[in-house]
C-alpha positions as YAML, in Angstrom:
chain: A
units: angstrom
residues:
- id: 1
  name: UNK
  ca: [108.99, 92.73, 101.25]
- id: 2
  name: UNK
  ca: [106.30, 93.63, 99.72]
- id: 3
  name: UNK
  ca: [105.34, 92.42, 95.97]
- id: 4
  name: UNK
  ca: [104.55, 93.45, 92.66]
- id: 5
  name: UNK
  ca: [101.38, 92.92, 90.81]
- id: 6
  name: UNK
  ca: [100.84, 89.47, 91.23]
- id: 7
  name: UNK
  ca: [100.87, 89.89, 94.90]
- id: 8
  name: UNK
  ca: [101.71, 86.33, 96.01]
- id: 9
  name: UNK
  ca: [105.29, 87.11, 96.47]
- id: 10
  name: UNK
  ca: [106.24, 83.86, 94.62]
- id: 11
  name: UNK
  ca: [108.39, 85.58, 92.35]
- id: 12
  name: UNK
  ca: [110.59, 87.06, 95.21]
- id: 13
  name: UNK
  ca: [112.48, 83.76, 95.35]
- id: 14
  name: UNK
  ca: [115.54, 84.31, 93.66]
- id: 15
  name: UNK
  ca: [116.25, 87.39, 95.16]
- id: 16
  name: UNK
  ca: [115.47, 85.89, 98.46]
- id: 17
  name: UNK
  ca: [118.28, 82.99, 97.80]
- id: 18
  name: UNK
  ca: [120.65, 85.43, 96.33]
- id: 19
  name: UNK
  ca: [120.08, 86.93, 100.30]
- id: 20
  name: UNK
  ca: [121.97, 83.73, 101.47]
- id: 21
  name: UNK
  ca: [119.86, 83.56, 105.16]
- id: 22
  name: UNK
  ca: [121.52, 86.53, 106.07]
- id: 23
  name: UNK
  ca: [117.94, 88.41, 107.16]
- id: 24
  name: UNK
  ca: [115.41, 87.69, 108.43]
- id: 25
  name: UNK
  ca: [112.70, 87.83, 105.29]
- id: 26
  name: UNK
  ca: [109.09, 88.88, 105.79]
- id: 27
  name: UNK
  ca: [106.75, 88.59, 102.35]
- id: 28
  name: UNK
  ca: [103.58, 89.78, 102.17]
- id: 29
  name: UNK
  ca: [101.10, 88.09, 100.33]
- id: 30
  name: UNK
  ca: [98.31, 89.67, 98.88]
- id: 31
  name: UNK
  ca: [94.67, 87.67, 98.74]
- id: 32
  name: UNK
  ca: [94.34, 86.12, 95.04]
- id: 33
  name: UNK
  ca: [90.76, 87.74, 94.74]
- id: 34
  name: UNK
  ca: [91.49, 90.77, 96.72]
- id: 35
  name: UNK
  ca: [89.80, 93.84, 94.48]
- id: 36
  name: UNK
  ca: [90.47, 96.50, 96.60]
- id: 37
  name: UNK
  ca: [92.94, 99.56, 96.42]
- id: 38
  name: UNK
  ca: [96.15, 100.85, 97.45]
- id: 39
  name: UNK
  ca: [94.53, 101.70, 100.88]
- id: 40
  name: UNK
  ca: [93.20, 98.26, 101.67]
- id: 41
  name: UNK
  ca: [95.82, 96.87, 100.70]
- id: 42
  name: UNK
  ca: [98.57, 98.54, 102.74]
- id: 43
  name: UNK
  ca: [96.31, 97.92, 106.32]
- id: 44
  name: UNK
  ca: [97.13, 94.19, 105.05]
- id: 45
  name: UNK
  ca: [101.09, 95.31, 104.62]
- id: 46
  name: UNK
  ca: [101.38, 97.39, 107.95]
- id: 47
  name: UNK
  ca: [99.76, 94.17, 109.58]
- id: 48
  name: UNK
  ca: [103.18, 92.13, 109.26]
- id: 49
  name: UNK
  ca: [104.95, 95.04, 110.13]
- id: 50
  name: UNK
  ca: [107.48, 93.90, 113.47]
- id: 51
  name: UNK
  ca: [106.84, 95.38, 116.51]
- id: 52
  name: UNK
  ca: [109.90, 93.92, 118.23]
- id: 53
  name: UNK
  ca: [112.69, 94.50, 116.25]
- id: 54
  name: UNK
  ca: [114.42, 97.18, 113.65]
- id: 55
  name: UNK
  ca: [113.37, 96.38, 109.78]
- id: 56
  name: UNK
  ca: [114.29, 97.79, 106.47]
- id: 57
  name: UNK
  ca: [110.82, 97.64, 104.10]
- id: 58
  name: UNK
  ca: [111.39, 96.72, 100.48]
- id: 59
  name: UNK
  ca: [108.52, 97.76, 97.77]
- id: 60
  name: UNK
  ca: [108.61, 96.33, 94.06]
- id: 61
  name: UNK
  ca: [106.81, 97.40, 91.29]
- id: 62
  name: UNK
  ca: [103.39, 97.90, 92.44]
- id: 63
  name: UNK
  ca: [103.87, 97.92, 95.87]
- id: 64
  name: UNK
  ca: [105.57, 101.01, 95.77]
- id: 65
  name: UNK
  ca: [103.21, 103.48, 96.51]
- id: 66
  name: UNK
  ca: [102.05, 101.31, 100.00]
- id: 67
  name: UNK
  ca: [105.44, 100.91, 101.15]
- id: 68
  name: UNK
  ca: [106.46, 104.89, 100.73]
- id: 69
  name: UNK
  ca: [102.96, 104.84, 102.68]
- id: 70
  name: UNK
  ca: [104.52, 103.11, 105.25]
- id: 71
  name: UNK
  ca: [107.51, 104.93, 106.03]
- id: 72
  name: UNK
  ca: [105.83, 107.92, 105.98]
- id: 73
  name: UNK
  ca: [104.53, 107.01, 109.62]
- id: 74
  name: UNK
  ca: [108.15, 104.55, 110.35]
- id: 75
  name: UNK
  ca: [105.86, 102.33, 112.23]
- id: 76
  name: UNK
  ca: [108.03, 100.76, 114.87]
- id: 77
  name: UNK
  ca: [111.75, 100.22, 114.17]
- id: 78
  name: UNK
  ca: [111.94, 101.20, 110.62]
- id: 79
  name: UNK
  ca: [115.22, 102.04, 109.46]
- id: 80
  name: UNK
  ca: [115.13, 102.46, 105.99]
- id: 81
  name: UNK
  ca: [113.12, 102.22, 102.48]
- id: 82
  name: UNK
  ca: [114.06, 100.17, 99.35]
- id: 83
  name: UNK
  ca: [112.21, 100.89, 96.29]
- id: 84
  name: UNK
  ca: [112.44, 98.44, 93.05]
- id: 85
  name: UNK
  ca: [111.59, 99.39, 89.45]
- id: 86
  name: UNK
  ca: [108.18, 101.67, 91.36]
- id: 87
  name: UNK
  ca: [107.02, 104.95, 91.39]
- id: 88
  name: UNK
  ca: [105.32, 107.55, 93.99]
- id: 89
  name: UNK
  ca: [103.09, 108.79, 91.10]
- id: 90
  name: UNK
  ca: [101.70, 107.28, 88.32]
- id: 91
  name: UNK
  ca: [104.58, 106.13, 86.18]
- id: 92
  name: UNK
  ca: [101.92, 106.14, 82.86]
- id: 93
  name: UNK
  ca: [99.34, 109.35, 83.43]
- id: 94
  name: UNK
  ca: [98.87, 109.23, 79.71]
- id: 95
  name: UNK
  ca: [96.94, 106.01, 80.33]
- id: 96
  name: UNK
  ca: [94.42, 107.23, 82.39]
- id: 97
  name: UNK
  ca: [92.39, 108.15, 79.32]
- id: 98
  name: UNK
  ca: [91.71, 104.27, 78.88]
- id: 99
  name: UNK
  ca: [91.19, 103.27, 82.53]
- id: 100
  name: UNK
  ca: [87.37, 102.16, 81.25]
- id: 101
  name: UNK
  ca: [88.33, 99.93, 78.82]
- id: 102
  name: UNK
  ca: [90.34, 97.74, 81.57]
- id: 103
  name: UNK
  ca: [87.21, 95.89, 82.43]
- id: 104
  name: UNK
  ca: [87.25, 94.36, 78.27]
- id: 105
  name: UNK
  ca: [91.04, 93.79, 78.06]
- id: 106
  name: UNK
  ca: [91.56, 90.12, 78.85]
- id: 107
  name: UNK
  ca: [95.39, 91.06, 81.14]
- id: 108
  name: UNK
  ca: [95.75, 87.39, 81.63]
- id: 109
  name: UNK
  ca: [95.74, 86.36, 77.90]
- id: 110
  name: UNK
  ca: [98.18, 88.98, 76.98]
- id: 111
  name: UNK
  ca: [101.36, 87.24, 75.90]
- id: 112
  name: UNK
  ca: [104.00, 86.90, 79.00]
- id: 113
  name: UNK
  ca: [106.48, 88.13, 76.41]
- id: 114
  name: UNK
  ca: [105.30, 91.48, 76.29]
- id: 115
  name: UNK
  ca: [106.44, 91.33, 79.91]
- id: 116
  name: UNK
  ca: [109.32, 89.16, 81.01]
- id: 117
  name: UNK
  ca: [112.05, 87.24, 79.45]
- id: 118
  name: UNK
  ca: [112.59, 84.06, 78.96]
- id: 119
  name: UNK
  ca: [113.56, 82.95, 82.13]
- id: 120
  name: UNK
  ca: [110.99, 84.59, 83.59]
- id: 121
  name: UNK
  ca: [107.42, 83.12, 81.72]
- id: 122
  name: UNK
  ca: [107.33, 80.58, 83.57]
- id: 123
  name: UNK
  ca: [107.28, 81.68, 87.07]
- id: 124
  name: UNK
  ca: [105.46, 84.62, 85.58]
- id: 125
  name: UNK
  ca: [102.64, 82.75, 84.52]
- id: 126
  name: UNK
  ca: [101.94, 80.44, 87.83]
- id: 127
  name: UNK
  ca: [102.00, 83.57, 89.61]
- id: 128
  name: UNK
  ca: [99.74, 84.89, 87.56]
- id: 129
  name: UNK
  ca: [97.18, 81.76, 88.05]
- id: 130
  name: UNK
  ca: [96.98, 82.26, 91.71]
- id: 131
  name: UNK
  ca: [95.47, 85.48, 90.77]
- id: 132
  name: UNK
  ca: [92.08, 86.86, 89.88]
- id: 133
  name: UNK
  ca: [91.37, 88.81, 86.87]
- id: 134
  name: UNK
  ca: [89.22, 91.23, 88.57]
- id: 135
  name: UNK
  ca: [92.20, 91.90, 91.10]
- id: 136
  name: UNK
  ca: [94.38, 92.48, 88.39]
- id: 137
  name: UNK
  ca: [92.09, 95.08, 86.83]
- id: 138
  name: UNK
  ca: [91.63, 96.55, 90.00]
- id: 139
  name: UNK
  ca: [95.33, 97.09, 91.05]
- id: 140
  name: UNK
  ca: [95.65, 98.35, 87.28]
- id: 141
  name: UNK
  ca: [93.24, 101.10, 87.67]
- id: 142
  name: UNK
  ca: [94.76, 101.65, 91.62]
- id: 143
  name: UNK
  ca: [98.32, 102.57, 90.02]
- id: 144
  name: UNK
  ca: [96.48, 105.18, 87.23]
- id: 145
  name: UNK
  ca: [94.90, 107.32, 89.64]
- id: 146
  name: UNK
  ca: [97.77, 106.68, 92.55]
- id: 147
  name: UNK
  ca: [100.13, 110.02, 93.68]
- id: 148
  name: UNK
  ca: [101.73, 109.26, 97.52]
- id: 149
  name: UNK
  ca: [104.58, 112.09, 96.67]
- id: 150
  name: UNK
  ca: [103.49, 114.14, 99.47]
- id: 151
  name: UNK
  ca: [104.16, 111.10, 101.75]
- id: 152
  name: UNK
  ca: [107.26, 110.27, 100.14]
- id: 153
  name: UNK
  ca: [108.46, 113.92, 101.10]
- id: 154
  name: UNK
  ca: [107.39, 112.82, 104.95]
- id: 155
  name: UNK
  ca: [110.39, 109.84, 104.76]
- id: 156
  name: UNK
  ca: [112.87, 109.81, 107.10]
- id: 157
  name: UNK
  ca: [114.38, 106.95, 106.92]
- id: 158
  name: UNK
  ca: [117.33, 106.71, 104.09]
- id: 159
  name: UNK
  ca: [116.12, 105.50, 100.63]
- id: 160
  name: UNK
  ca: [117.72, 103.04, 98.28]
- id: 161
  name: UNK
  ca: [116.08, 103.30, 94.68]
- id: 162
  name: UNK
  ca: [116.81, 100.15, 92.41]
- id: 163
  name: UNK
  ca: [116.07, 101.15, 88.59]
- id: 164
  name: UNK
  ca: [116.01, 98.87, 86.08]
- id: 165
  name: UNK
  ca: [117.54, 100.71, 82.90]
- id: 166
  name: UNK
  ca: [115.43, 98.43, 80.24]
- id: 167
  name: UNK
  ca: [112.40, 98.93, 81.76]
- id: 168
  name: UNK
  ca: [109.73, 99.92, 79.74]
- id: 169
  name: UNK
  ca: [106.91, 99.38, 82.67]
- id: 170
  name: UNK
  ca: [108.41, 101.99, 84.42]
- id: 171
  name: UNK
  ca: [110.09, 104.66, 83.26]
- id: 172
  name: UNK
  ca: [113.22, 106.83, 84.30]
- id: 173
  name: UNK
  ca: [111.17, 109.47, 85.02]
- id: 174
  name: UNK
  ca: [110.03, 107.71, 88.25]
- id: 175
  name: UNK
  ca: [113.71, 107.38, 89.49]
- id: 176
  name: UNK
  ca: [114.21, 110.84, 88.87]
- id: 177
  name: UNK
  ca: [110.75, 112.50, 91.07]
- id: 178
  name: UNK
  ca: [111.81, 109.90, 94.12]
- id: 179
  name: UNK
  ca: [115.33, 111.87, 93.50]
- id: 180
  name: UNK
  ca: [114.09, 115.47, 93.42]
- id: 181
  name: UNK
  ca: [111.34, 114.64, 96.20]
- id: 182
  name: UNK
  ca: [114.28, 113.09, 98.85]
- id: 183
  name: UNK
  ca: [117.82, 114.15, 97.26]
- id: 184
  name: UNK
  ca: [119.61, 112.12, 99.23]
- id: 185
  name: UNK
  ca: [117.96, 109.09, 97.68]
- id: 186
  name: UNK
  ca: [121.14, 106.22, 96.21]
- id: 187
  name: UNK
  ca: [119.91, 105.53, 93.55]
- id: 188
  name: UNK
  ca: [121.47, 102.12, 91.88]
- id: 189
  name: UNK
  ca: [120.71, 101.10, 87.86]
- id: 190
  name: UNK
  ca: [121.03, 97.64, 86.31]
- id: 191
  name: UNK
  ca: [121.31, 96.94, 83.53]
- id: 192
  name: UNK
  ca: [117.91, 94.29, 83.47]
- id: 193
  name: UNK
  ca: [114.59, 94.72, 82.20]
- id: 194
  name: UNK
  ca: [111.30, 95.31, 84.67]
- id: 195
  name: UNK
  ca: [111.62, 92.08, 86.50]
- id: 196
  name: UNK
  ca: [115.39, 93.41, 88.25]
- id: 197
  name: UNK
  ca: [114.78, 91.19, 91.51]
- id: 198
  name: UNK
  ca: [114.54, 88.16, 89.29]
- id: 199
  name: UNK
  ca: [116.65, 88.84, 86.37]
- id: 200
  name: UNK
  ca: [119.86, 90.15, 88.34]
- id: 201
  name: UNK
  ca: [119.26, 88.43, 91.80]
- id: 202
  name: UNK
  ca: [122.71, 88.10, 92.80]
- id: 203
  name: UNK
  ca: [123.50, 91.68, 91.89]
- id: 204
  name: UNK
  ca: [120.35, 93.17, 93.46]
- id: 205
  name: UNK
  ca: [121.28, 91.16, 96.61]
- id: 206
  name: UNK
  ca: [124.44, 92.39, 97.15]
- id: 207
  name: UNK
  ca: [123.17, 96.16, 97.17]
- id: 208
  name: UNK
  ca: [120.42, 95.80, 99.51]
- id: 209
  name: UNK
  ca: [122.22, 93.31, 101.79]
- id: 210
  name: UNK
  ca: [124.71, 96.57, 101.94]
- id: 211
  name: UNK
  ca: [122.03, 99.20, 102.32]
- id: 212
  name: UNK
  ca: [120.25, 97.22, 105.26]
- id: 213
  name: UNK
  ca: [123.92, 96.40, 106.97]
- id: 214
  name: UNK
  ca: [124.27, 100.52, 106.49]
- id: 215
  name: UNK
  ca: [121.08, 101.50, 107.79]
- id: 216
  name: UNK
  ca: [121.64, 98.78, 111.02]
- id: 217
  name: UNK
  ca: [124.70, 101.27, 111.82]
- id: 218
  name: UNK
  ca: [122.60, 104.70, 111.79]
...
């Protein structure tokens, strides 16, 4: 699994105990004060990629664009590709205008309220604390300028796209290019805001548990 954002992976614990033990769950964690790109960042993904057994790669948010990397190549037993509430392309282009300013926008003092519920502040926030602002800038500018559709056209492996449908972070627009780049993408909505994997864990659970059961069969 790999995370959103925040990179710690702390906030993939509901969804991970929706899972029931069923799998065997791999997170990876991104370094706190790591300032680098998507390219850095996914040598540190394919590095906990198993060599020794078949595995279904999950990408959130964020993460998207390194895990569509990924299965690109279907590094050893790869089976299949779940994307969360991401995007092969830039789900915002119109933002690239201000990708300058990033450096005098304080991200950590925005209010958590602008992003999550209420359930979700919290969590949101101590994730948030175990990361650097510089990192965050830096992954903020990474998703502007990021475009990995003509990798996602290279998949394989089936694809299992979960969209949020009040999700204002990413729009539907990003469901609907991962559609008309690999057609036979299942695409699943829930009705949840950004956050799906820890608004709706239960829900989200089932779907995947299903997918990766499905792709075990292929």
């Amino acid at each position: 699994m790999l995370p959103g954002m925040d990179g710690t992976g702390e906030l993939f614990a509901p969804f991970i105990a929706a899972l029931g033990g069923e799998f065997d769950v791999r997170v990876v964690r991104y370094p706190g004060d790591h300032c680098g790109g998507y390219e850095q960042l996914e040598a540190l993904a394919r590095a906990a990629i198993p060599s020794d057994r078949p595995y279904v790669l999950l990408g959130e948010s964020f993460s998207g664009p390194i895990a569509i990397s990924i299965a690109a190549s279907a590094p050893g037993r790869l089976q299949g590709l779940v994307l969360c509430c991401t995007f092969a392309r830039s789900p915002r282009p119109g933002l690239a205008v201000l990708k300058g300013l990033f450096g005098l926008i304080p991200l950590k003092a925005l209010p958590a309220s602008w992003l999550v519920d209420t359930r979700m502040r919290a969590p949101f926030k101590a994730a948030l604390r175990l990361v650097s602002s510089a990192a965050l800038k830096a992954r903020m500018r990474a998703v502007l300028a990021v475009d990995v559709s003509d990798r996602l056209e290279k998949c394989a492996v089936p694809i299992l796209y979960l969209r949020a449908t009040r999700d204002w972070l990413v729009p539907r627009a990003a469901a609907t290019l991962v559609a008309q780049l690999k057609p036979a993408t299942a695409v699943t909505e829930f009705d949840a805001p950004h956050f799906l994997l820890q608004t709706v864990p239960e829900q989200a659970a089932r779907e995947v548990a299903a997918f990766v059961r499905l792709s075990g069969q292929r």
